[in-house]
N, C-alpha and C positions, 0 to 999 in steps of 0.2 A: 165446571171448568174443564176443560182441553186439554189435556199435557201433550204435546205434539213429539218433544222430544227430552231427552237430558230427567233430572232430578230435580224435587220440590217437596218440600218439604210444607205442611200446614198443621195449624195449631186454632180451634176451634171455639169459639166461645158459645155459651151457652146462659139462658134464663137462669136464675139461682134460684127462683120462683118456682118449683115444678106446677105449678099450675098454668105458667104462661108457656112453660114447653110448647103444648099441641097449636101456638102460632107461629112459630119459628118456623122462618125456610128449611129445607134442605139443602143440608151442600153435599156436590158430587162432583166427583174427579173423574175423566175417562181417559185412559193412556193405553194405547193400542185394542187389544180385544177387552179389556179391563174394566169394569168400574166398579168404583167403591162409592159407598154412600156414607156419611161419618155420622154417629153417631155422640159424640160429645168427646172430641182426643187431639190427641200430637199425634202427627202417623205421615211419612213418609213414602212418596211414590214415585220410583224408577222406571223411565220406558228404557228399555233395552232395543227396542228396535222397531218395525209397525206394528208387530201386534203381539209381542210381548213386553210384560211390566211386572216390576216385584210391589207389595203392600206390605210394608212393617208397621206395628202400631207402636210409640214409646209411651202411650197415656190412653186409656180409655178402651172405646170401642171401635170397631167400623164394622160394614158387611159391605161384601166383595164378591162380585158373580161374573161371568162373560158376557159382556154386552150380548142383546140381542137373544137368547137362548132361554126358556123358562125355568131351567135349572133355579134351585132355589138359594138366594145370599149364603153366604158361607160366613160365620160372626168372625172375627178376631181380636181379640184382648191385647193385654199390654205385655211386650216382650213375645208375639208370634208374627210371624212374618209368611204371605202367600204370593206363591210365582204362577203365571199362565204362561204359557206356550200354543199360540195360535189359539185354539176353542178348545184346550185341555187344561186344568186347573190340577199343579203339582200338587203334593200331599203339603197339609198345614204342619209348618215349622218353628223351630225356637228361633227369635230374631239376635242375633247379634250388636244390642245398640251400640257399643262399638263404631263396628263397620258401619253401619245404616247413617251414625252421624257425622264420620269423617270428613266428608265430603263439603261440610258446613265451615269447618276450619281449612279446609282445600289441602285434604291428603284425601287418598282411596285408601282403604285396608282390604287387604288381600287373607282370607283364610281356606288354603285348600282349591284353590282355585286355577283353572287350567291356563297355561301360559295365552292363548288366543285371546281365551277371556279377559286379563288382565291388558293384552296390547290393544283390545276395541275397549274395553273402558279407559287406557286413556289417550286411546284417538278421539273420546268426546267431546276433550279439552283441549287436545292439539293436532295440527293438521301435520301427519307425517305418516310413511306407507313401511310397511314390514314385506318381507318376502321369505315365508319360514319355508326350507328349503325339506323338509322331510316331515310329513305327516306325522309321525308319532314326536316329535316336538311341542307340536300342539297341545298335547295333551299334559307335558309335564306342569302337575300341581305347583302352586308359586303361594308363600305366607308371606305376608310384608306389607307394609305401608309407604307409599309413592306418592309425592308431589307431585301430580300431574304437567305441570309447570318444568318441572326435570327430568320428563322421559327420558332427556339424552343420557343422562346418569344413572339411570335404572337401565338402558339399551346396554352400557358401558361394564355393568356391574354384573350384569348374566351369564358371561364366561368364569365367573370366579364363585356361581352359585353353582351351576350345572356344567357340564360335558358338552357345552355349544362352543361354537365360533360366532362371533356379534362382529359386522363393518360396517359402516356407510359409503354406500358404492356410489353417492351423490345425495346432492343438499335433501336432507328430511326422508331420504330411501335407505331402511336398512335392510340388512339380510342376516339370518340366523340359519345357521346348519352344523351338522354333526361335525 
């Protein structure tokens, strides 16, 4: 399977029978530089863009390597979670299933995570443009949980969290500055 863009989540079945295991297909996800090969789980996978993608697992197993490269699978169990960056594979993580399953009930959960970050996940859900007027903006960490569906009220609510100024300078254009 392709994941071309956005979030998907899959949930695996398998033989009860271990002996009819070794007939079973494989199923494989690839999402940007990414693939996973599942192993018998619930596991959840995010492209973040072309050739980045996060792999959290809530059940089971996978193994997860950079397309293309002989580098060897990397496993992941239940509650770890791994991010690629182009042909670089971040360090294995604890998953937040939390955050990883928000998105199924259509919130984002936000922990620790830098205000850019948070405004491109949720331009995945809605077509509207930011113009953060000073680079270190960017960076301020944001905790919180967003109905993507309400960016206008998370746009609205950013002055009363931090030291910005939030307008909309015309329909779906905003602008955030010191």
């Amino acid at each position: 399977m392709l994941l071309h863009e956005g979030e998907a989540s899959f949930t695996v079945s398998h033989y009860k029978n271990r002996f009819l295991r070794p007939f079973e297909r494989t199923f494989k996800v690839s999402a940007g530089q990414l693939e996973v090969i599942d192993i018998g789980t619930i596991f959840n996978v995010k492209k973040d863009n072309d050739t980045d993608a996060t792999v959290a697992v809530e059940q089971g197993e996978v193994a997860v390597k950079i397309k293309g490269t002989e580098n060897p699978f990397i496993h992941l169990r239940q509650g770890q979670r791994l991010s690629n960056y182009a042909d670089h594979l971040d360090e294995l993580r604890k998953a937040d299933l939390y955050e990883v399953k928000a998105w199924q009930s259509g919130y984002i959960v936000f922990n620790q995570k830098s205000l850019i970050h948070v405004i491109e996940d949720l331009q995945r859900y809605t077509n509207f443009e930011v113009d953060i007027k000073d680079p270190d903006l960017q960076k301020i960490q944001i905790t919180g949980k967003v109905n993507p569906n309400n960016y206008k009220k998370f746009m609205q609510t950013l002055p009363y969290m931090m030291s910005v100024q939030v307008y909309e300078n015309s329909e779906n254009k905003w602008v955030i500055k010191k």
